[in-house]
N, C-alpha and C positions, 0 to 999 in steps of 0.2 A: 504494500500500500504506500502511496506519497508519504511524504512526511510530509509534517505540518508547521517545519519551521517560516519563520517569516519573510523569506524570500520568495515561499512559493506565489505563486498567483492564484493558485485554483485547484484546489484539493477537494476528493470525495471522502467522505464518512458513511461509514454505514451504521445507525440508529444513532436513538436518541444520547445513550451510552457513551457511546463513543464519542460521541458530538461535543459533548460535555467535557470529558474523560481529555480530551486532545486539543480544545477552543475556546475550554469554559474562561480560561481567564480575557476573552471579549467580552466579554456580556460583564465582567464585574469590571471591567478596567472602561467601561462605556461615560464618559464626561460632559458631552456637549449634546447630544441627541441619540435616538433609542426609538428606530422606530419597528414593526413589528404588525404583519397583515396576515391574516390567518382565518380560514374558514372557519374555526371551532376553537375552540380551546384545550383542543388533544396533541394537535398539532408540534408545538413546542411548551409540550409541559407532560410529567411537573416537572422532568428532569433540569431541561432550561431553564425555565421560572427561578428553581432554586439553588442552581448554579448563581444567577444574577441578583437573586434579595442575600448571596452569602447566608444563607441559614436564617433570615429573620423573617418573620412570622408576626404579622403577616408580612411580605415587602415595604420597605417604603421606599420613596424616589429619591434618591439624595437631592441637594441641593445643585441647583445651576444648570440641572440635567433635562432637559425636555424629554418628556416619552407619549409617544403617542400610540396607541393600538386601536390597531381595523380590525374587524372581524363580522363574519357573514351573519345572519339570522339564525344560523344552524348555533352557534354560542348562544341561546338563551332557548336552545329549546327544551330545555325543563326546569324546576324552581330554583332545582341546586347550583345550576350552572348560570342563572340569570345572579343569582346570590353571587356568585363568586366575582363575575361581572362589575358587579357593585361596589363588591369588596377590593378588585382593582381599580376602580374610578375614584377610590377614598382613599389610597393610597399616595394619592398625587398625579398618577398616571391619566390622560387624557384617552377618553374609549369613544370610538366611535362605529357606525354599523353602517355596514354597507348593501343596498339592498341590492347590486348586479354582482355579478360572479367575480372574484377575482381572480386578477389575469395571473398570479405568482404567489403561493404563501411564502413571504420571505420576512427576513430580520436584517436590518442597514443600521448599521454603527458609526457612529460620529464621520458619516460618509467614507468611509476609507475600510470600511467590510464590510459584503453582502452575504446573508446566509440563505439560500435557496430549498426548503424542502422540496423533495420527489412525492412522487406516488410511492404509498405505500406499499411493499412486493410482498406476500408472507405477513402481513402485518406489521412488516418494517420498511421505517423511509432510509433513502440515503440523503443526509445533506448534502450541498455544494458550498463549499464557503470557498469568497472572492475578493481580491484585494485588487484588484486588476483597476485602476481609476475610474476610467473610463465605462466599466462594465458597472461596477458600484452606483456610480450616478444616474447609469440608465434606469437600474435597478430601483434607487431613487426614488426616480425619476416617475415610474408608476406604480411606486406605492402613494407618493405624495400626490398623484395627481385621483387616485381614487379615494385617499382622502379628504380632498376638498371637493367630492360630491358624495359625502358620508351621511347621514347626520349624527348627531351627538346623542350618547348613550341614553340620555334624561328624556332625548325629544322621540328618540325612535321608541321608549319605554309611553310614551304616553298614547301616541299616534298610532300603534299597534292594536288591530283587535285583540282583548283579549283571549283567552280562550275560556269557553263557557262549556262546561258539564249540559249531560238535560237538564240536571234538575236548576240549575240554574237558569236555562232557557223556561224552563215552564214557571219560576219566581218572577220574573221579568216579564211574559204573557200575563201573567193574572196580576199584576200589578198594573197594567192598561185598562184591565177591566174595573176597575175601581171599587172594589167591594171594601169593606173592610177587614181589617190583620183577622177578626178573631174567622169572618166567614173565607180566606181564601186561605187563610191556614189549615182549616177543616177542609176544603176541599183536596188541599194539596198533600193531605195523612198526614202533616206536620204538626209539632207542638207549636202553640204561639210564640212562647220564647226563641226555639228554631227559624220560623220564617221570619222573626225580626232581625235574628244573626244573620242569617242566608240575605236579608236585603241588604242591611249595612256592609257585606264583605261585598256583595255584586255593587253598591254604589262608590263601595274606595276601590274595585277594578276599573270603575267605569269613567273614574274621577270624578264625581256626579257629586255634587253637594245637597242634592233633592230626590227624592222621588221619581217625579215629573220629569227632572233635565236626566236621571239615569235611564227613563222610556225614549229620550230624544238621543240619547248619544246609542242606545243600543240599534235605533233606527237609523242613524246617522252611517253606524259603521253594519251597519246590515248583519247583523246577525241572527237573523231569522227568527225571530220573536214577533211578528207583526201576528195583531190577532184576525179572528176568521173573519172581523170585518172588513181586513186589509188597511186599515188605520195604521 
């Protein structure tokens, strides 16, 4: 295999392991910028990850260091992983979401290293790390440019349907119909205190601060709660 002194230009790795094991000191020796475009958050982690927080828990950004991370909608496809999300955007790091495919998951270092994951072969990628100037800046070059048609983790968290169970679709129908808590909680086999929970969780998904405006945003974003009178 290449070696990985710093003359090279362009050496493969194969997993994550290795990646680490052979370049980790990039990712802690990063000063000036940190940037980082990735379909998911499987991608480079957690071995990377914690290559670059050196053992700290959770990360933080050191000072004077810009970081920014891209990543697809595929990152927040469960609660855990929207959590962790979070817990990177509090850390200092700047998160953002990109709703078209990206062209490369890679990592770019204080411009002067690009790290390229592969397709995973066997369940494992090989990386490409590049030092090569010119190739680095291309690299850059489109990450930076799909991140200024991103949006920001807060804005894509709010703008997103959420996703709604039935039984929350049928809280949100029978909340159109306008009966009251004690009659559509009987109807829905609910205790009352139950469908009071079930409406206040569906109004802080829905960002709704009423009732009423949580009927117009589930309308708004179409998710199929219109009752049989088509209202």
């Amino acid at each position: 295999m290449p070696s990985t002194s710093h003359t090279d230009q362009i050496v493969s790795l194969r997993g994550e392991r290795e990646l680490v094991r052979r370049a980790g000191e990039l990712f802690t020796g990063a000063r000036e910028e940190f940037l980082c475009a990735a379909a998911d958050l499987v991608t480079f982690s957690p071995g990377v990850n914690a290559a670059f927080a050196g053992g700290r828990r959770p990360p933080l950004v050191p000072g004077g260091l810009t970081m920014r991370k891209l990543y697809t909608p595929r990152a927040l496809a469960d609660a855990e992983s929207e959590a962790r999300l979070v817990r990177i955007a509090g850390s200092g790091a700047q998160v953002r979401i990109s709703a078209a495919p990206l062209a490369h998951e890679a990592i770019v270092i204080d411009r002067r290293v690009a790290i390229l994951a592969g397709a995973p072969v066997q369940g494992v990628r090989t990386f490409t790390v590049i030092r090569t100037p010119i190739a680095v800046e291309g690299v850059r070059a489109l990450v930076h440019a799909a991140w200024e048609t991103a949006a920001d983790l807060d804005e894509f968290r709010r703008a997103r349907p959420p996703a709604l169970s039935e039984e929350g679709r049928r809280v949100l129908r029978a909340l159109s119909a306008g009966h009251t808590d004690e009659v559509t909680a009987r109807e829905l086999g609910m205790s009352l205190r139950t469908y009071r929970r079930r409406v206040a969780e569906l109004m802080a998904a829905l960002g709704a601060t009423s009732r009423f405006q949580a009927g117009l945003r589930a309308r708004e974003l179409d998710l199929g709660v219109r009752d049989g009178a088509g209202n």
